[in-house]
C-alpha positions in Angstrom: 86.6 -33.1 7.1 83.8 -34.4 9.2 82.6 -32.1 11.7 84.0 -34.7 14.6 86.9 -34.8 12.9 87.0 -30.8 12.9 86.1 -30.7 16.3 89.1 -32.7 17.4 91.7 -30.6 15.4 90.2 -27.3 16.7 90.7 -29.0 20.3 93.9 -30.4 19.4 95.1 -27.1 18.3 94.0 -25.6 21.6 96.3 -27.7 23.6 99.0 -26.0 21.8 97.8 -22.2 21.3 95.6 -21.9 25.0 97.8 -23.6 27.5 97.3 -20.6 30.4 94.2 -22.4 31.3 96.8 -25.1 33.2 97.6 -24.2 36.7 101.3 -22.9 36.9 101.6 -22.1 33.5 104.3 -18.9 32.6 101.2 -16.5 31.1 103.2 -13.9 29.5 107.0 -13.0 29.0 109.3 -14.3 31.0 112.3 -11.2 32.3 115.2 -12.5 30.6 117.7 -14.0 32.9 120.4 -11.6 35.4 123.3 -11.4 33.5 124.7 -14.6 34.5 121.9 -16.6 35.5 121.6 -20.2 34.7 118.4 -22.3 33.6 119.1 -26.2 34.0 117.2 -28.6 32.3 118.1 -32.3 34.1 117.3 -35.4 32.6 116.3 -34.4 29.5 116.2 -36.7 26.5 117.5 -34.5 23.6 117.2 -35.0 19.7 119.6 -32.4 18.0 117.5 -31.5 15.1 120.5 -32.6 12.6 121.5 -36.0 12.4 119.5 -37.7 14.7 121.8 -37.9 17.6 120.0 -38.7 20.8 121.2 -37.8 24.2 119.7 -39.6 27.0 119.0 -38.4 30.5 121.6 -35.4 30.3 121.8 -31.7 31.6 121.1 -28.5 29.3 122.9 -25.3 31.4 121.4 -22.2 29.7 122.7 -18.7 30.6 122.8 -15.4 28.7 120.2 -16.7 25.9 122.5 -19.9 25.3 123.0 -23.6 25.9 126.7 -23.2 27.4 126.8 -27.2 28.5 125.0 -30.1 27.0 125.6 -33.8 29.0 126.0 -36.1 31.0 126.9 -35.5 34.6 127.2 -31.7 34.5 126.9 -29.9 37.5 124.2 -27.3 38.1 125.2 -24.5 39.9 123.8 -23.4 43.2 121.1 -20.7 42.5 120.2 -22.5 39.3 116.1 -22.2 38.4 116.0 -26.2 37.6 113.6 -27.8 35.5 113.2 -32.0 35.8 112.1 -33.3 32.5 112.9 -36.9 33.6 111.3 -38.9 30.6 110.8 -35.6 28.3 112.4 -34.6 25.3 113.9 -31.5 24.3 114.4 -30.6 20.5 114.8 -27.6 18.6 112.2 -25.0 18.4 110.5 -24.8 15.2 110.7 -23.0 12.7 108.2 -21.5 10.3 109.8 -20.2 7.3 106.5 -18.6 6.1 104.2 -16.6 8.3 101.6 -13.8 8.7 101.4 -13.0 12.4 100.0 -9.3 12.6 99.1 -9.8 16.1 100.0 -9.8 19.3 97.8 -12.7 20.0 98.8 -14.7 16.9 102.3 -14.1 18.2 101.6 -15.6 21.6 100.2 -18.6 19.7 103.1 -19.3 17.0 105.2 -19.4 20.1 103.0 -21.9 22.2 102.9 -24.3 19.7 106.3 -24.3 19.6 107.5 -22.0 16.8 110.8 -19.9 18.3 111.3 -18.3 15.0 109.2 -17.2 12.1 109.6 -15.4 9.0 107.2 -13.0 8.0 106.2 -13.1 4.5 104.2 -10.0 4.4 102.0 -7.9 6.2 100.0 -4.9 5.4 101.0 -2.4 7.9 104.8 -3.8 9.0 103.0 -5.4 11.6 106.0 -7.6 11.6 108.5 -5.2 11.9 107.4 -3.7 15.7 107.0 -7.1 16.0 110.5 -8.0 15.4 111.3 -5.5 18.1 109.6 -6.5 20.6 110.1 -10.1 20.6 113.7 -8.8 20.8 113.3 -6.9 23.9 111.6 -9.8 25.5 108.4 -7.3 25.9 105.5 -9.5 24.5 105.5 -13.2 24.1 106.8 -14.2 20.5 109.2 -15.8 18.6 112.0 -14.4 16.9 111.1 -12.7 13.5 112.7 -12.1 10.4 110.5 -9.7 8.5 109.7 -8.7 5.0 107.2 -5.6 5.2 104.8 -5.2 2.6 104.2 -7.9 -0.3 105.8 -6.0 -3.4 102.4 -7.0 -5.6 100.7 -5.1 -8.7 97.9 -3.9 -6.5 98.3 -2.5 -3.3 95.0 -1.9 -1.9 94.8 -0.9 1.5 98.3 -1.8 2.0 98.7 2.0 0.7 97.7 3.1 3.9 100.9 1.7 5.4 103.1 4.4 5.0 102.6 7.6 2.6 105.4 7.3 0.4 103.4 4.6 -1.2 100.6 7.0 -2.9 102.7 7.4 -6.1 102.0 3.6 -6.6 98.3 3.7 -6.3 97.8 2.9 -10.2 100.2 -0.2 -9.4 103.3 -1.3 -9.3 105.0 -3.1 -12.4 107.4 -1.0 -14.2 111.0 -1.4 -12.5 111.3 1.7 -10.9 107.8 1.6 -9.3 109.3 -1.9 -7.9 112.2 -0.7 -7.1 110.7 1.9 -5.3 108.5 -0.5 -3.4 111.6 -2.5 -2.4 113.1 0.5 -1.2 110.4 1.6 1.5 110.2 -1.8 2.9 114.5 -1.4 3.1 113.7 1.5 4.7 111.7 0.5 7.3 114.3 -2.0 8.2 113.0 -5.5 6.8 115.6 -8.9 7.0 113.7 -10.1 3.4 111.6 -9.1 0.6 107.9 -11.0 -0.5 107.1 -11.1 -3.8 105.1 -13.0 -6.6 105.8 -15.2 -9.6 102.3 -15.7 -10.0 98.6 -15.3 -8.6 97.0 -16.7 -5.6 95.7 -19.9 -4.7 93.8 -19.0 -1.6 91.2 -16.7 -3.7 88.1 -17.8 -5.6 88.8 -16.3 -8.7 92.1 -16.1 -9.3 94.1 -18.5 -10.7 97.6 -19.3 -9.0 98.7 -20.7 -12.1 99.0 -17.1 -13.9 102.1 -15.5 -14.0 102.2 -12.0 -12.5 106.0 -10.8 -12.8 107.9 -11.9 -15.6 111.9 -11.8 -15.1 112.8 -8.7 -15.6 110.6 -7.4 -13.4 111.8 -10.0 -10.7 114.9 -9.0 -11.6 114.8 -5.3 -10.6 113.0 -6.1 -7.4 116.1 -8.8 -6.3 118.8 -6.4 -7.0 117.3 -3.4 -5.6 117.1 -5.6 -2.5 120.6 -6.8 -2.9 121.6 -3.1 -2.7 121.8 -3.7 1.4 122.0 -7.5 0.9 118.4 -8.5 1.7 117.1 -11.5 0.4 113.9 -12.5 -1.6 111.6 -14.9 -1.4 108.7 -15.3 -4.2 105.3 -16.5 -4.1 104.9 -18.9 -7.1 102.5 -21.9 -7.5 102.5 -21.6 -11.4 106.0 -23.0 -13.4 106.3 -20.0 -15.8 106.1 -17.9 -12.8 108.5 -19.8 -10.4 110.8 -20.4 -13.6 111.4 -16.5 -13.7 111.9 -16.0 -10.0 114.6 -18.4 -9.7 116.4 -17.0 -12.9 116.0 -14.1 -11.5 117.8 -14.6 -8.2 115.2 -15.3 -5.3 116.4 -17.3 -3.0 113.2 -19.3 -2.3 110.4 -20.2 -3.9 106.8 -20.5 -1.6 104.0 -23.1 -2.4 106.1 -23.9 -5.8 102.8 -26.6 -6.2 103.3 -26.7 -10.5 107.2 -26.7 -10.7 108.2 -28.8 -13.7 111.5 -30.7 -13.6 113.1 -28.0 -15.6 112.7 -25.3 -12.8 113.5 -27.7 -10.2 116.9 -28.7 -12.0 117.5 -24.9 -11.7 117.1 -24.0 -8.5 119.2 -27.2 -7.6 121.8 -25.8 -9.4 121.1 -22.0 -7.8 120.7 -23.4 -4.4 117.3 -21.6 -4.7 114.8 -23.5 -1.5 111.6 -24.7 -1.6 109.3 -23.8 1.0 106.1 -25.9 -0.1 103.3 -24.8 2.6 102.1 -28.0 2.1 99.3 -28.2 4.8 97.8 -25.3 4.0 97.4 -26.6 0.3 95.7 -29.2 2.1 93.3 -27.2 4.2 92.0 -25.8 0.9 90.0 -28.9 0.7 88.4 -28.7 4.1 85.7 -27.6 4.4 85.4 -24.9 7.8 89.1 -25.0 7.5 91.2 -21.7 7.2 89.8 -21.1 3.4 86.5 -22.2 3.6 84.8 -22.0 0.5 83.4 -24.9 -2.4 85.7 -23.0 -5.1 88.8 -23.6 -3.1 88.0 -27.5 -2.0 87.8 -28.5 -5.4 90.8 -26.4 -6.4 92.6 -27.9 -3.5 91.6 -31.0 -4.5 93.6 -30.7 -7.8 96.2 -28.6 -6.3 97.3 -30.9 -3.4 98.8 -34.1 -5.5 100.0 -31.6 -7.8 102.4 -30.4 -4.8 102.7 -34.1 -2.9 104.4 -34.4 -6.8 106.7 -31.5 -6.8 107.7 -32.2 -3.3 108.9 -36.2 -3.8 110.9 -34.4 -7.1 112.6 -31.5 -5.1 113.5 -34.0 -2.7 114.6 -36.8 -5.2 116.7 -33.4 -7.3 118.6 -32.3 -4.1 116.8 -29.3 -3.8 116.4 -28.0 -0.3 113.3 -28.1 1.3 112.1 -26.0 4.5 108.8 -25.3 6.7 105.9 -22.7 6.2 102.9 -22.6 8.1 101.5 -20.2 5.8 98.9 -19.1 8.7 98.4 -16.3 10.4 97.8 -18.0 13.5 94.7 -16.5 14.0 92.0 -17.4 16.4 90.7 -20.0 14.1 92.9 -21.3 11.6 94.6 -25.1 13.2 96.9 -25.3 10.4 100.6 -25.6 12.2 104.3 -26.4 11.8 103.7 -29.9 13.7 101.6 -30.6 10.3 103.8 -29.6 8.0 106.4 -32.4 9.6 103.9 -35.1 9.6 102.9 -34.5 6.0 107.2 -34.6 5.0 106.9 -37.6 7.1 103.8 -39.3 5.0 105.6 -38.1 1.5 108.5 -40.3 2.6 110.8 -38.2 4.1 113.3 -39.9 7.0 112.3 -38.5 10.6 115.3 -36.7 10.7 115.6 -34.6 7.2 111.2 -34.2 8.2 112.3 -32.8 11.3 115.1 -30.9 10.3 113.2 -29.3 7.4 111.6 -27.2 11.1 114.7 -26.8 12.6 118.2 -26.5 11.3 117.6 -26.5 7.7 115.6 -23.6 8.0 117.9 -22.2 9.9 120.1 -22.4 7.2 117.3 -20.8 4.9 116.8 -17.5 7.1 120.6 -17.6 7.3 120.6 -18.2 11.2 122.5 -21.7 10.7 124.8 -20.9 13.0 122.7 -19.5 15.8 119.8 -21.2 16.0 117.9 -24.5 15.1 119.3 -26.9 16.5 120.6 -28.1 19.9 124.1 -27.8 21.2 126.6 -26.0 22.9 126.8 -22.3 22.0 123.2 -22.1 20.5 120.6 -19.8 21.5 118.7 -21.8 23.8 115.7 -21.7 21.7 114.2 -24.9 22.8 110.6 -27.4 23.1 109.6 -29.7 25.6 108.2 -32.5 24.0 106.3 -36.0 26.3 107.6 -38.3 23.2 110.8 -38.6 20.7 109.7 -36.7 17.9 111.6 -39.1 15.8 109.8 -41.9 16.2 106.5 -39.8 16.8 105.9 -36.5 15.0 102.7 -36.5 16.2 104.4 -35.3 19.4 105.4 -32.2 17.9 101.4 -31.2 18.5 101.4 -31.3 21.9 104.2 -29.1 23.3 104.7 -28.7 26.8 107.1 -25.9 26.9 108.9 -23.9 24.9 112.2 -22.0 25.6 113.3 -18.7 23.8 116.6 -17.2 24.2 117.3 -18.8 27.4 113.2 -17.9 28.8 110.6 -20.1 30.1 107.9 -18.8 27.7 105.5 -21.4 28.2 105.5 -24.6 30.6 102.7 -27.3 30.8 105.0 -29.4 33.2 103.4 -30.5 36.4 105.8 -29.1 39.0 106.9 -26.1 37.0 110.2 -24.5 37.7 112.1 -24.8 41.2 114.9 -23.1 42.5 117.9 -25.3 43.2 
């Protein structure tokens, strides 16, 4: 990317992840709502996030964390905070179904770019799991997370500083009951999925991410070891052989997945197993002061990314289901975002809505909050993004967020005239 060209993402990306330098701007938590409480949206255009449906110039009554009336003509109640979004559009927040925020600040940042709900795929301290808890409480802006601990890899590394039960697996961790044991700590410490590998990296010099790492009996003890309290897995695989093993094995998604031959895809069609390609960051391998900025990785990236453009249009074409992953950290420098991830589905072919569902229901449906979360109606948690365009006819909209709702609070607004009391 030219350095203009770099400039303007790193500006672009500010818009989204710096918006306290606008006047009247919600700079930290919101308190969540009195019990009771309501927060109306009026004259809001509103794309559901599932089949397109738009609603046009209608009231959103939030209360308790949820939408509890979507339409035209409601009536807002007196004491109502009210927010006008004549000619806005609300959609779902978004959804990044693979994540490593280890920050407070990162959190913040997820959030105001409009990402209501993340799931961690590893980080080296369970980092995500306090996190989880205080997005909960409402105590620190972030979005909802669903974590996974630490990555259950041969090699630890420092990650053996995270807790001391881990020194026994300081010469690795490949024969099943070292991975069972793994799995179990991370159980223990309360995590919603488990991370592990098919094969190596991509995002390292010299490693090769087409070498398998587990084989499937391997993967096999570390999925039902995790089923033991019904956790799910998710694997790392860019590599077939790899990916191949971890669906046969019983993950229930497969991350990056950029050299899955038609064989494995056929299979996890017929496992349900998702794909969640991390497209754009495949993509930023190739860019050079990008997130991985190094000549190895741009020419690796270079082969990489049709290779995955490939195995995307074939998932799609197979029926296997296909979500959104960041695969960031949202640190201080790295620009690569949800709002990308949709654009790129968008370029590959995809409809505007299955592109836009991919961050909003349907991976909803992959974290297994389908029925809470994701999408926009009645009875939803009012996880929610204020857009200035219709996301369906622009995605490009999705990078310029101008407030973002979680459980029923103002989190973030951009909007001119801010919130009023009715």
């Amino acid at each position: 990317m030219r350095p203009t060209a770099r400039l303007a993402a790193l500006l672009l990306a500010a818009v989204a992840i710096l918006p306290s330098t606008v006047p009247g701007q919600a700079t930290g938590p919101a308190p969540a709502p009195a019990a009771g409480a309501t927060l109306a949206l009026t004259h809001a255009n509103v794309v559901n996030g599932v089949d397109g449906t738009v609603l046009r110039d209608v009231t959103l009554l939030i209360a308790n964390g949820r939408i509890v009336r979507l339409g035209a003509g409601v009536a807002v109640p007196a004491g109502a905070e009210v927010i006008d979004l004549t000619g806005r559009w609300v959609a779902p927040g978004l959804i990044d179904a693979h994540t490593h925020i280890s920050t407070l600040a990162a959190a913040r940042r997820a959030l105001f770019s409009g990402v209501t709900t993340v799931r961690s795929a590893s980080t080296p301290a369970f980092q995500d799991v306090a996190l989880r808890a205080l997005a909960r409480e409402g105590a620190v802006p972030a979005p909802d997370v669903l974590a996974a601990g630490i990555f259950v890899t041969p090699n630890l590394g420092e990650t053996l500083l995270a807790d001391p039960r881990l020194g026994p697996l300081a010469g690795g961790v490949t024969t099943p009951e070292q991975l069972r044991a793994l799995v179990r700590i991370d159980l223990d410490r309360g995590v919603d999925w488990i991370k592990t590998r098919g094969t190596e990296r991509a995002g390292l010099p010299d490693t090769d991410p087409r070498k398998q790492v587990y084989d499937e009996a391997q993967l096999r003890a570390i999925v039902e070891e995790a089923a033991t309290r019904g956790v799910p897995v998710m694997a790392h695989a860019h590599g077939d052989e790899g990916a191949y093993a971890a669906v046969a094995a019983g993950v229930r998604s497969i991350e990056h997945g950029t050299y899955l031959s038609d064989s494995t895809l056929r299979l996890m069609r017929q496992r349900g197993t998702w794909l969640v390609p991390t497209l754009s960051t495949i993509h930023d391998l190739t860019t050079p002061g990008g997130d991985y900025d190094d000549p190895v990785l741009q020419l690796r990236g270079q082969h990489m990314v049709p290779r995955a453009e490939a195995t995307i249009r074939a998932a799609r074409a197979m029926g296997v289901r296909i979500a959104t992953g960041a695969d960031t950290d949202y640190g201080p420098s790295s620009v690569t975002r949800i709002s990308h991830e949709v654009m790129r589905f968008r370029a590959l072919g995809f409809p505007p809505v299955e592109a836009l569902a991919a961050a909003t229901s349907a991976a909803a449906e992959l974290l297994g909050l389908g029925q809470r979360t994701g999408r926009v109606a009645e009875g939803f948690e009012a996880d929610l993004i204020v857009l200035e365009g219709n996301p369906l006819e622009d995605a490009g909209t999705l990078q310029d967020v101008t407030a973002v709702i979680t459980n029923g609070r103002v989190a973030m607004n951009r909007l001119p005239f801010g919130v009023r009391r009715r």
